[in-house]
SEGU-751292 format. One record per atom (N, C-alpha, C): x, y, z; residue in one letter. Coordinates in pm, whole numbers, padded with zeros to 5 digits, always signed. Last residue first. Layout:
<pts>
XYZa/...
</pts>
This chain:
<pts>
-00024+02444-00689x/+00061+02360-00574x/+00128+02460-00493x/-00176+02604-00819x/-00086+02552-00866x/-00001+02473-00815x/-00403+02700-00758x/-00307+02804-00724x/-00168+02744-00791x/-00579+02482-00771x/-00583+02591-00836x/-00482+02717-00864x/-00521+02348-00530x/-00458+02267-00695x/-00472+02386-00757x/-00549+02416-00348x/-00421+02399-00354x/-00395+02349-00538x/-00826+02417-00363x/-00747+02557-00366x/-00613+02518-00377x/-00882+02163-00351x/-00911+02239-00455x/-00818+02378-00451x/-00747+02109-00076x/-00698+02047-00195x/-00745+02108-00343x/-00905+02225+00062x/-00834+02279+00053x/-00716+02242-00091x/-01150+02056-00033x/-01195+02200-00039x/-01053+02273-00021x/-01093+01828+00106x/-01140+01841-00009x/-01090+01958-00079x/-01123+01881+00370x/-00971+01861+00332x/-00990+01875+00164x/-01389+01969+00416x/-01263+02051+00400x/-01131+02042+00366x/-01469+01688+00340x/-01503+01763+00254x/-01432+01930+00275x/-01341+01510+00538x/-01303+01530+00412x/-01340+01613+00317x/-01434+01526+00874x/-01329+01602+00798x/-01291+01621+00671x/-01539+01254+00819x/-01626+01416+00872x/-01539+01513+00824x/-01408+01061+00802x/-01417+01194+00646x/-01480+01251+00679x/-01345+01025+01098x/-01264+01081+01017x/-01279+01145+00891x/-01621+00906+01123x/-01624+01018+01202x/-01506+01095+01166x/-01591+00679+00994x/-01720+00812+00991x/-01679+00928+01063x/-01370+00578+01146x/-01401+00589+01011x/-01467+00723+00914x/-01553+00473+01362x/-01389+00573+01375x/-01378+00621+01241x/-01721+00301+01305x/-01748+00448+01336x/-01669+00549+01338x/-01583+00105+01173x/-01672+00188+01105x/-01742+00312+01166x/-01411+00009+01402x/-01340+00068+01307x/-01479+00134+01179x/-01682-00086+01535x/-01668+00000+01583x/-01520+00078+01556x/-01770-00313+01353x/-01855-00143+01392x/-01753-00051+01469x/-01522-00466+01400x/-01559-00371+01289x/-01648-00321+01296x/-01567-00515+01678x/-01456-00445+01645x/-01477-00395+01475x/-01786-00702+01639x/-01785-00558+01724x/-01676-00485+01697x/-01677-00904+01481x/-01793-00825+01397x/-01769-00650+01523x/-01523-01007+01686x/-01505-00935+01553x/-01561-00898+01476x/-01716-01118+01820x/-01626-01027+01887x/-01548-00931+01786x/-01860-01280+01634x/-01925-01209+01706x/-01860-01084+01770x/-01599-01331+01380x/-01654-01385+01477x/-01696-01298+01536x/-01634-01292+01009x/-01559-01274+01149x/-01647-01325+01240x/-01694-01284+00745x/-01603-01353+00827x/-01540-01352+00948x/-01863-01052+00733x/-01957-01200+00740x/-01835-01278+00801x/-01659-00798+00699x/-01770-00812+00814x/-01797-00970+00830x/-01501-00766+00492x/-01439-00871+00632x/-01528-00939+00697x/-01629-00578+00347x/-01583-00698+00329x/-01560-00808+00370x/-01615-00372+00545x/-01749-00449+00525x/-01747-00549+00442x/-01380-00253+00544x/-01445-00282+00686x/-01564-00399+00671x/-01376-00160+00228x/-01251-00306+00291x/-01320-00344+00442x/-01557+00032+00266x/-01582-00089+00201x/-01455-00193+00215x/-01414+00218+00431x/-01563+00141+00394x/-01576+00021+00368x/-01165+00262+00230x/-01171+00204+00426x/-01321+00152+00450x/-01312+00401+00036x/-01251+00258+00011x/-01242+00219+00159x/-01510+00586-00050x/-01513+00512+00076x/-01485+00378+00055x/-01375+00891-00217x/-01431+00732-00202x/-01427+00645-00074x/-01211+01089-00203x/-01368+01071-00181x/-01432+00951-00155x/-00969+01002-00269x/-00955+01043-00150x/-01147+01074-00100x/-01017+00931-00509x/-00961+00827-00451x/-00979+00860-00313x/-01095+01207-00650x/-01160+01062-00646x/-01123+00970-00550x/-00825+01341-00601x/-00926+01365-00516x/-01085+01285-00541x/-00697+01177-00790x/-00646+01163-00640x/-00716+01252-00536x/-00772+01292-00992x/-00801+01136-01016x/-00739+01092-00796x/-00713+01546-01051x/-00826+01501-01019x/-00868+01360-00984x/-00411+01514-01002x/-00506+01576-00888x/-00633+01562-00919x/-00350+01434-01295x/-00347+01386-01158x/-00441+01358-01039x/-00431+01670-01426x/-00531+01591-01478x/-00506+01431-01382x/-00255+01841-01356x/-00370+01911-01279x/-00460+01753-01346x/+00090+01655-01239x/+00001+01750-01327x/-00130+01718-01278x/+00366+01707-00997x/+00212+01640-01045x/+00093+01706-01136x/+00656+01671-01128x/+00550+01763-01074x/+00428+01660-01066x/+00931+01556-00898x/+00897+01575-01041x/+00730+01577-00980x/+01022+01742-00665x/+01145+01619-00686x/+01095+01629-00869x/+00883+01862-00544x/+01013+01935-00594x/+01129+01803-00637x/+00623+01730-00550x/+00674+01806-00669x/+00777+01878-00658x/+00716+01570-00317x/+00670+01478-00403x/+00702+01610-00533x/+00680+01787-00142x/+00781+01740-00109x/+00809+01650-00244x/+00418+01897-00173x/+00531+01938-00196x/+00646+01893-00212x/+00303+01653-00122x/+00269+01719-00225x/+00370+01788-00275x/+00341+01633+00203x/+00368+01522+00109x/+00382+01566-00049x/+00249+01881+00300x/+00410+01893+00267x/+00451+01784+00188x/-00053+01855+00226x/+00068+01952+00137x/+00177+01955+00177x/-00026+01665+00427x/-00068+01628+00262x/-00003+01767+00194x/-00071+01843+00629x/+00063+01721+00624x/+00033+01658+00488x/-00246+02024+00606x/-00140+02041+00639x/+00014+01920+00611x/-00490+01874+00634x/-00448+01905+00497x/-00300+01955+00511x/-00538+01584+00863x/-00525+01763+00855x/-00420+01804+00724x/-00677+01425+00937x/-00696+01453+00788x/-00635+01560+00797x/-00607+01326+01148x/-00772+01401+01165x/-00787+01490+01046x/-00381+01184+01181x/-00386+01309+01170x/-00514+01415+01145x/-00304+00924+01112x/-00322+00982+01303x/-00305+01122+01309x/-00443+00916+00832x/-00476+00828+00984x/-00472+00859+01145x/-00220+01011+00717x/-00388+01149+00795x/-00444+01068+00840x/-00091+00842+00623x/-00010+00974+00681x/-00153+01008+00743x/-00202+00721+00418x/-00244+00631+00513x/-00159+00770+00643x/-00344+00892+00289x/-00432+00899+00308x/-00384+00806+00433x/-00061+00996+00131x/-00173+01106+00231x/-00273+01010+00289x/-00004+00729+00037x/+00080+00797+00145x/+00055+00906+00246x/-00202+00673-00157x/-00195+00607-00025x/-00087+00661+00072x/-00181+00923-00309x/-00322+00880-00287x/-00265+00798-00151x/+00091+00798-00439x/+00074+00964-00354x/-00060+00951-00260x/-00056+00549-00557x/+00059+00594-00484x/+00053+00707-00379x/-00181+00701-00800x/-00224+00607-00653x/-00162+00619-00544x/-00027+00819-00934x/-00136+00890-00809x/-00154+00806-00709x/+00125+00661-01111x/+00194+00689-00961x/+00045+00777-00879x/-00065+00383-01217x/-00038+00555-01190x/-00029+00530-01096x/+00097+00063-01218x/-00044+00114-01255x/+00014+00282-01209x/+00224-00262-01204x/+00202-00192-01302x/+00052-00055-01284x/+00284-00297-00884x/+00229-00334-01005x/+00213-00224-01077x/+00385-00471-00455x/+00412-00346-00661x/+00325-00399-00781x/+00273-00586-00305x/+00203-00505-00390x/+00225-00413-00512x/+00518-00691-00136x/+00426-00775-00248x/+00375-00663-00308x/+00736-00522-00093x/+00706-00507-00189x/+00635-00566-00258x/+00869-00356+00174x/+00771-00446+00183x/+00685-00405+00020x/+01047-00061+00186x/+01030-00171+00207x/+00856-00232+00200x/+01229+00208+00124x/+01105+00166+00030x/+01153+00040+00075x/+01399+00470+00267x/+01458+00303+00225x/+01305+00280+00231x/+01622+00743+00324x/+01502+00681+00310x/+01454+00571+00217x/+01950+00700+00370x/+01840+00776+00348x/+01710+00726+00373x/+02139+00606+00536x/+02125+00587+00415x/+02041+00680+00334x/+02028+00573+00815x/+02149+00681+00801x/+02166+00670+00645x/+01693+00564+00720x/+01746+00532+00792x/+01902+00623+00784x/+01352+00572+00770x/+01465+00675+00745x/+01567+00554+00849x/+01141+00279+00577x/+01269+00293+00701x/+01337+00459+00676x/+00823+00234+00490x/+00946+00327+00474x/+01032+00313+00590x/+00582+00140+00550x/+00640+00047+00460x/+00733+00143+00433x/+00462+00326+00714x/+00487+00222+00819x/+00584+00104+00674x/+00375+00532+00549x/+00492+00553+00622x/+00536+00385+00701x/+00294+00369+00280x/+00264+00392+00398x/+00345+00482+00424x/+00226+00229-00015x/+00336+00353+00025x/+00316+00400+00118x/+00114+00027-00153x/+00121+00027-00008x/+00247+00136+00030x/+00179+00046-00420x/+00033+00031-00393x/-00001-00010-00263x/+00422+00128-00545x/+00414+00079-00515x/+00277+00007-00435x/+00394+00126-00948x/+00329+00204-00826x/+00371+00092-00739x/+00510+00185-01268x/+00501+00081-01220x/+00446+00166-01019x/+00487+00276-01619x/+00460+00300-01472x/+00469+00206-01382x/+00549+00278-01937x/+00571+00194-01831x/+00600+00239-01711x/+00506+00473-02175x/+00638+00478-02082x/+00668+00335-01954x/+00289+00304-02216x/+00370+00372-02339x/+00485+00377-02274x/+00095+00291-02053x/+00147+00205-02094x/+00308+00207-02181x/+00049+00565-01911x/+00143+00529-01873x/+00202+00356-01896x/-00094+00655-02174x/+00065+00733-02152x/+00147+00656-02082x/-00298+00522-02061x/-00277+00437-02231x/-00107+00531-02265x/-00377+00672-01831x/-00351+00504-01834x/-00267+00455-02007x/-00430+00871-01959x/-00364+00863-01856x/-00301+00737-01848x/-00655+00814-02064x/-00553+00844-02149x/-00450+00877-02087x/-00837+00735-01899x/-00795+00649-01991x/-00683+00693-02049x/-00838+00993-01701x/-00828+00849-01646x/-00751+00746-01777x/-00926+01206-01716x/-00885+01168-01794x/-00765+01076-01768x/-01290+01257-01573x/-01111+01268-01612x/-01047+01217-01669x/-01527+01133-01551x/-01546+01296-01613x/-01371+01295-01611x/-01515+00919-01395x/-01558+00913-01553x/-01523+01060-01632x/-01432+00987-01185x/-01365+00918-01267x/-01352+00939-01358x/-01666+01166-01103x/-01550+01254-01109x/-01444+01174-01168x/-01787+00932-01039x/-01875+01038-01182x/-01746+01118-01172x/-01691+00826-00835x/-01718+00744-00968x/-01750+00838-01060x/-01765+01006-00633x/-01604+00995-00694x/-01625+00893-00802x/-02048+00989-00631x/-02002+01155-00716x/-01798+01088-00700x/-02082+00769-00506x/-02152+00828-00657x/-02011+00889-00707x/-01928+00754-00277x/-01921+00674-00359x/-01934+00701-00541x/-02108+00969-00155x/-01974+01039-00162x/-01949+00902-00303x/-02372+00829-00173x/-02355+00993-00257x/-02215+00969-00276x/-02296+00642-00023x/-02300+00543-00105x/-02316+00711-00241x/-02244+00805+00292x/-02174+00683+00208x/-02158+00687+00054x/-02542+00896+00286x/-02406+00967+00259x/-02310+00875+00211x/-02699+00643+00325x/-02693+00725+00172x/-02597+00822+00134x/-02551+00504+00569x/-02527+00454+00445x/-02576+00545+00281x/-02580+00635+00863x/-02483+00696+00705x/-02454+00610+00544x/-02785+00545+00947x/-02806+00688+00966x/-02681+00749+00844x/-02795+00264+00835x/-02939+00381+00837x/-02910+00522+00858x/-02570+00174+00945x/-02598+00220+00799x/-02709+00344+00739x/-02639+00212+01210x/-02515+00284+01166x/-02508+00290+01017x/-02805+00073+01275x/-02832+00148+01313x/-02736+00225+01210x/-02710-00191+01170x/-02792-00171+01127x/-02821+00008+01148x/-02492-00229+01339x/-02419-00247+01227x/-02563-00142+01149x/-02622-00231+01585x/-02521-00172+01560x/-02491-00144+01416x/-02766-00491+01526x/-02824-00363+01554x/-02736-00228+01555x/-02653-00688+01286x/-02672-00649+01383x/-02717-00531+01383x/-02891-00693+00989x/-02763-00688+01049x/-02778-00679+01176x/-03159-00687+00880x/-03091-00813+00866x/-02938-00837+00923x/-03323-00491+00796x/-03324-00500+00951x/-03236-00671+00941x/-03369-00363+00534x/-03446-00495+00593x/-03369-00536+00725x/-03167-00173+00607x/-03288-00134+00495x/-03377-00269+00546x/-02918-00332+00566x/-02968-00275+00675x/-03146-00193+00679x/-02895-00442+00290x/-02951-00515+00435x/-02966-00478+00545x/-02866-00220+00166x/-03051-00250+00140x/-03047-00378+00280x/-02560-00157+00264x/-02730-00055+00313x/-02838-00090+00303x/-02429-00401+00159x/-02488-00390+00310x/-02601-00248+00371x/-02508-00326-00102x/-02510-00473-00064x/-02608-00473+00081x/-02315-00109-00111x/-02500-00107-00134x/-02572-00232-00076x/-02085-00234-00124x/-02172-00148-00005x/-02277-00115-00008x/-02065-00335-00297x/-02079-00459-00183x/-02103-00343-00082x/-02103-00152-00503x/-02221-00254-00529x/-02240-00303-00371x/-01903-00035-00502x/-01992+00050-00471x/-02090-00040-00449x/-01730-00203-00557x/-01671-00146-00446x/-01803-00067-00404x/-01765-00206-00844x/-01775-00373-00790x/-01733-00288-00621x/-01653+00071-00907x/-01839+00000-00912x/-01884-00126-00881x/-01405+00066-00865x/-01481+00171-00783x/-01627+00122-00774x/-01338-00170-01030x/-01321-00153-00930x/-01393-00056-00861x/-01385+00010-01292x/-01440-00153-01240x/-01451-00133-01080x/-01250+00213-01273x/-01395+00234-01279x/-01448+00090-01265x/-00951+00100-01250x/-01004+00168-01159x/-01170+00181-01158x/-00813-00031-01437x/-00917-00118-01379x/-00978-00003-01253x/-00618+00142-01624x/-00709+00112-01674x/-00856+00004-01601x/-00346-00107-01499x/-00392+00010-01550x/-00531+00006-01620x/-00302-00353-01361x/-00434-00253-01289x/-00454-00132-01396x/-00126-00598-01368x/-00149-00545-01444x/-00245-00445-01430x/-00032-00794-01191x/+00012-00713-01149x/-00001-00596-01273x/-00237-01033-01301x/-00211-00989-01145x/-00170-00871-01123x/-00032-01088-01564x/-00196-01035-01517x/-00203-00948-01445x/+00226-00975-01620x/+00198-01065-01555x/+00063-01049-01513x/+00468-00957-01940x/+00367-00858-01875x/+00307-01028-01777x/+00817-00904-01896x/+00728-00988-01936x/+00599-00984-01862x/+00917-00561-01871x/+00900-00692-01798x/+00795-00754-01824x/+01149-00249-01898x/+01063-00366-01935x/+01029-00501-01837x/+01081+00010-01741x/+01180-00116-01713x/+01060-00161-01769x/+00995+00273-01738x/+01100+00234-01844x/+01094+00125-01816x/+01015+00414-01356x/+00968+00447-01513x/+01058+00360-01689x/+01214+00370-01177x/+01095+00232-01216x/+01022+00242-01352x/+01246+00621-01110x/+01382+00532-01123x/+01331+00388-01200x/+01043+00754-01043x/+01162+00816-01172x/+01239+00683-01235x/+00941+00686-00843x/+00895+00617-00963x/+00931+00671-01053x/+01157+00696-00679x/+01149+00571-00716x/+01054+00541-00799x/+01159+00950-00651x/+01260+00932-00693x/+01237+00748-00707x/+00884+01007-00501x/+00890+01063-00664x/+01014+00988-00690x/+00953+00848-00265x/+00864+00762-00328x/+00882+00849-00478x/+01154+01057-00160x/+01191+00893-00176x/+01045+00851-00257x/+00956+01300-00114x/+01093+01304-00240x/+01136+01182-00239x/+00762+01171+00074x/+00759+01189-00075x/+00821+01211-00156x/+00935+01129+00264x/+00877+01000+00252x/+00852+01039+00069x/+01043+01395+00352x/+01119+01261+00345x/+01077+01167+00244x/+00845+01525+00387x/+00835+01511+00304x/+00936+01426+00274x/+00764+01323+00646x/+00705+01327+00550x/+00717+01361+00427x/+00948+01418+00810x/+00965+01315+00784x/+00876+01274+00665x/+00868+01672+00806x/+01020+01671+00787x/+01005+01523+00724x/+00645+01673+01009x/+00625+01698+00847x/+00791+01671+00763x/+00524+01458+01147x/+00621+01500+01125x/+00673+01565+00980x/+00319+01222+01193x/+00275+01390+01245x/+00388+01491+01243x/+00394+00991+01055x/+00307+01029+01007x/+00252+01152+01051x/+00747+00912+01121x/+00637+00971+01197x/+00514+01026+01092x/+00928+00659+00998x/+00942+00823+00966x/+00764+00843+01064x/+01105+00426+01141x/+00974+00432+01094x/+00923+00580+01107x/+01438+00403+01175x/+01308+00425+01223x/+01230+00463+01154x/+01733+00131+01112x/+01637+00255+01126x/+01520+00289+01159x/+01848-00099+00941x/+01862-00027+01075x/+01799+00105+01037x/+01703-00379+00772x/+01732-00214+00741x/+01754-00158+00870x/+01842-00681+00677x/+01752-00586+00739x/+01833-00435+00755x/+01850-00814+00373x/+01931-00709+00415x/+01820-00658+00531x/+01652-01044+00286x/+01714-00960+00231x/+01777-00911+00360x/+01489-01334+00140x/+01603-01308+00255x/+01666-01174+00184x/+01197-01466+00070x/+01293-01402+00010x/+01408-01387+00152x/+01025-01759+00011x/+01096-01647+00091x/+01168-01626+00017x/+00657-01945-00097x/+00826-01846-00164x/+00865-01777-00005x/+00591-02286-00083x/+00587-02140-00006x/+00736-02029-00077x/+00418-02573-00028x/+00509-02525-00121x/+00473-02347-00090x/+00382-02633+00375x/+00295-02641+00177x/+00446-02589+00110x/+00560-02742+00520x/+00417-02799+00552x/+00324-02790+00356x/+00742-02558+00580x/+00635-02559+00654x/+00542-02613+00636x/+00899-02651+00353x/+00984-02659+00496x/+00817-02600+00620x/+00924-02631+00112x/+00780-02656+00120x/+00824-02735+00305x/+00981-02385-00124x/+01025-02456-00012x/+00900-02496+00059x/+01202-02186-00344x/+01041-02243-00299x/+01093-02351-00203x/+01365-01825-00228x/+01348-02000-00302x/+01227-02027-00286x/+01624-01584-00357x/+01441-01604-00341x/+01435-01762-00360x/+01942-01465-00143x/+01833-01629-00255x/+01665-01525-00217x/+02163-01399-00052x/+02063-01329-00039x/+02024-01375-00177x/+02422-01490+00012x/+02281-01569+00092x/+02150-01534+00067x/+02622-01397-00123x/+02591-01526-00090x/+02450-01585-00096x/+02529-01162-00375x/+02553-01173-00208x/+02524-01300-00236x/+02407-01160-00628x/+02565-01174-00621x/+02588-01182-00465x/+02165-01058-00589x/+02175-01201-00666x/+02312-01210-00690x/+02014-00857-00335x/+02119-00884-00379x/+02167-01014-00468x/+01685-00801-00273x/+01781-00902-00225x/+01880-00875-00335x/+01518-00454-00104x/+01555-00624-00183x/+01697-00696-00191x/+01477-00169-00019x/+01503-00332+00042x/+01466-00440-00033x/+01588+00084-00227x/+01489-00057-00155x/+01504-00112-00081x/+01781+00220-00271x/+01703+00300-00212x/+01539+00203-00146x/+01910+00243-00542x/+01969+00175-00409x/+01821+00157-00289x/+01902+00236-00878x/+01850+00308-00800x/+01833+00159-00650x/+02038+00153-01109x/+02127+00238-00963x/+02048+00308-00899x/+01964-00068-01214x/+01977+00092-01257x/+02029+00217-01225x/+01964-00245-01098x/+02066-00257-01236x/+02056-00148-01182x/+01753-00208-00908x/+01811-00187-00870x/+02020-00156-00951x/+01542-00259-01110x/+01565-00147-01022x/+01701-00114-01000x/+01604-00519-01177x/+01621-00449-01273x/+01635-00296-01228x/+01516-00619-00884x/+01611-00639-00908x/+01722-00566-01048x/+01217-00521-00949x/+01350-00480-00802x/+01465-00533-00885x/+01167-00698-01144x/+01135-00571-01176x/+01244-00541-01013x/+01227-00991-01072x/+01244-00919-01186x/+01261-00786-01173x/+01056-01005-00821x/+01173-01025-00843x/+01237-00934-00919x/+00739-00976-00959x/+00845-00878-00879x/+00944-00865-00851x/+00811-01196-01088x/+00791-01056-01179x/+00863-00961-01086x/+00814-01434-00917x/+00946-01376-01007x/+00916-01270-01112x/+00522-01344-00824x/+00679-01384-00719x/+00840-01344-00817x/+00375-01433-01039x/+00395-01312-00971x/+00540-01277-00878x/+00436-01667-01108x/+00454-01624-01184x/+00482-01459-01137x/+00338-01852-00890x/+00555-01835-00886x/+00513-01713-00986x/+00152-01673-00651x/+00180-01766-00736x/+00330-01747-00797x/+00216-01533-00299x/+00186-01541-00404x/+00266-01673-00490x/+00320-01426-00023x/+00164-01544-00064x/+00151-01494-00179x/+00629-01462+00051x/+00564-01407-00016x/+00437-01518-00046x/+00818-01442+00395x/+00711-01515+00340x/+00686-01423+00194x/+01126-01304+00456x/+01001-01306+00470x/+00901-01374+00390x/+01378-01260+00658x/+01338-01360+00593x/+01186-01310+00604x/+01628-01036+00712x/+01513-01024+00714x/+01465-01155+00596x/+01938-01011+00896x/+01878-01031+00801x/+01751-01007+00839x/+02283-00938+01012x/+02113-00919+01007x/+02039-00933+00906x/+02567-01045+01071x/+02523-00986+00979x/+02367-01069+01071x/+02722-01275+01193x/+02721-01125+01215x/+02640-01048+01184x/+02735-01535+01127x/+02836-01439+01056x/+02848-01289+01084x/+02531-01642+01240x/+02680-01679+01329x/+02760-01561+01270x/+02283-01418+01240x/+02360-01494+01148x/+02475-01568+01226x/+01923-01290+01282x/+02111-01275+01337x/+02197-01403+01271x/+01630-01191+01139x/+01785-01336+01188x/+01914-01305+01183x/+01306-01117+01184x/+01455-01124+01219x/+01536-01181+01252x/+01080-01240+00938x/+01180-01259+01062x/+01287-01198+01049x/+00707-01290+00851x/+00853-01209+00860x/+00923-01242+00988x/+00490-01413+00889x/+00581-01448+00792x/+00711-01348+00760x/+00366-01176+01112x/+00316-01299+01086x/+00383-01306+00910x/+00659-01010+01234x/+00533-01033+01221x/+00480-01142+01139x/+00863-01064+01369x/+00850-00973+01349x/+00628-00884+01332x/+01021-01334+01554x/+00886-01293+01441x/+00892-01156+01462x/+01360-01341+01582x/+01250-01301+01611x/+01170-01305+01506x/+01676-01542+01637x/+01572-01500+01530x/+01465-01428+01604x/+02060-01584+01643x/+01914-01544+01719x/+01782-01503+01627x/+02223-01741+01472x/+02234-01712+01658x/+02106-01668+01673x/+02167-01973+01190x/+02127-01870+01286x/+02164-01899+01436x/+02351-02020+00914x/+02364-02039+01036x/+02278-01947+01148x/+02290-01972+00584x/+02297-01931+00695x/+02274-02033+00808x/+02174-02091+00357x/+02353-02124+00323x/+02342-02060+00488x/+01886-02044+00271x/+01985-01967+00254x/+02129-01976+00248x/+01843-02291+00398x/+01796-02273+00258x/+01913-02167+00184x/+01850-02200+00667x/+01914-02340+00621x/+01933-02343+00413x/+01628-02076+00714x/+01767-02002+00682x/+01886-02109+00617x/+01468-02275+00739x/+01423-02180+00636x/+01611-02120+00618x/+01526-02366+00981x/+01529-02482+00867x/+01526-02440+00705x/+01532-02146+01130x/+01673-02245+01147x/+01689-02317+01014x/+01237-02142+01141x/+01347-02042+01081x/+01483-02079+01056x/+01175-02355+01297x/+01126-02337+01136x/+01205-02258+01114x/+01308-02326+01525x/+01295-02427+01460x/+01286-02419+01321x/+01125-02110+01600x/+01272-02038+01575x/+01356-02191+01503x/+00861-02214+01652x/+00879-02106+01550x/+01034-02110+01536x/+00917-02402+01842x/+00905-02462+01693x/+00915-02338+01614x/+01208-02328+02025x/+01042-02313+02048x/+01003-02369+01882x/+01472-02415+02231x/+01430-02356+02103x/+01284-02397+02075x/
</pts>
């Protein structure tokens, strides 16, 4: 037994479980076979307690409601605990839930896609309403124009240093030839903020209580024989379902060269469940203008090592060379909104 499957032994230990077999899954997640039979999923949360038992809270009130359709933990199953535990060294939250049998819905599958969007409208039907002692952290309504202009600044940051020849040559070359396109597209989705109706959007969805999951991938969805199952939930918080929709097209057209095609079955699929109104769609063709992948690439940049600085030029060219495509995907999305969906 190797020290990783050691630590898990000592972690499941927590749980009341016996482990036959464990795997990393990935860095603070595990798969654990049980003496009892049963599969689990132990996973790390890096957050403070206050956040840790909001989200708690709020899944678990989910789930009062009868909406099934997560992966979270059960507080009447034996084993299925959130604890603190300081079994690696620091004080650390896991949760232990239910692993999910099934496959990871295809981002070039439109079936599976709209899969993905009638499960994400039916979970923020189901999330709409739930009270919960309010928690900073997980509070965003109303922080979008901050954010878009503290997002616009650290990329300006790196165009006036390419502007003085202070980056690698790569890095340098590559601002010079797209950092004013960049930092236009940046503009004009900040001025398309301001011009919508962003605030009063936000001050409706205090009133009713919105809650987004704010990593709605395909790669954070199981289809499984159940249906379609909403996993991996640090990032829930209080804020518009656009977003949401916003990250499911945008992370779906990753291995799709943006092709508007698979965003209107997400769209569709998302308004035959409940609609998206037209003061939406403007706030999710902001999001989709903006050079957020940008600016998360150039965040990283100073912390990395020489070999990792090359690998982010060269996720910043892949990049560039994908919203080459956005101003038609743009352009169809206008016509799609005009016509009415």
């Amino acid at each position: 037994m190797n020290a990783q499957q050691k630590m898990v032994v000592r972690l499941a230990r927590h749980f009341h479980l016996k482990v036959a077999t464990s795997e990393q899954v990935k860095a603070g997640v595990y798969r654990v076979t049980a003496q009892n039979g049963k599969t689990y999923c132990i996973k790390r949360l890096n957050y403070e307690a206050d956040e840790v038992t909001w989200i708690d809270r709020l899944l678990r009130k989910l789930k009062r409601k009868g909406y099934d359709n997560i992966c979270w933990r059960d507080p009447k199953e034996a084993h299925q605990k959130l604890i603190q535990t300081s079994s690696t060294g620091a004080d650390e939250y896991y949760v232990i839930t239910p692993w999910i049998d099934g496959r990871t819905p295809d981002p070039r599958d439109h079936e599976d896609m709209r899969k993905c969007a009638r499960e994400l409208a039916a979970f923020h039907q189901a999330a709409r309403g739930i009270s919960l002692t309010a928690c900073e952290a997980r509070e965003w309504l109303g922080k979008w124009p901050e954010q878009f202009l503290l997002y616009r600044q650290m990329i300006t940051k790196y165009v006036k240093k390419a502007e003085r020849g202070s980056l690698s040559e790569r890095l340098t070359n590559f601002l010079q030839e797209h950092g004013k396109n960049i930092m236009h597209d940046a503009d004009v989705a900040i001025e398309m903020l301001a011009k919508s109706r962003y605030a009063d959007l936000c001050e409706q969805a205090k009133e009713v209580k919105t809650y987004c999951h704010a990593d709605c991938g395909p790669k954070n969805m199981v289809i499984s024989k159940k249906g379609t199952i909403l996993i991996d939930f640090e990032t829930i918080r209080m804020d518009l379902r656009i977003y949401d929709i916003y990250r499911l097209i945008r992370l779906a057209n990753k291995s799709n060269d943006w092709d508007f095609s698979i965003a209107q079955t997400i769209l569709e699929g998302y308004e035959s469940v409940d609609r998206i109104a037209k003061e939406e769609y403007a706030l999710l063709a902001a999001w989709l203008l903006f050079p957020h992948k940008t600016y998360r690439i150039l965040r990283k940049y100073n912390t990395r090592t020489d070999e990792g600085k090359r690998e982010l030029e060269h996720a910043l060219q892949k990049e560039q060379r994908a919203r080459a495509n956005m101003i038609g995907f743009l352009q169809n999305l206008h016509a799609y909104m005009k016509r009415g969906g």
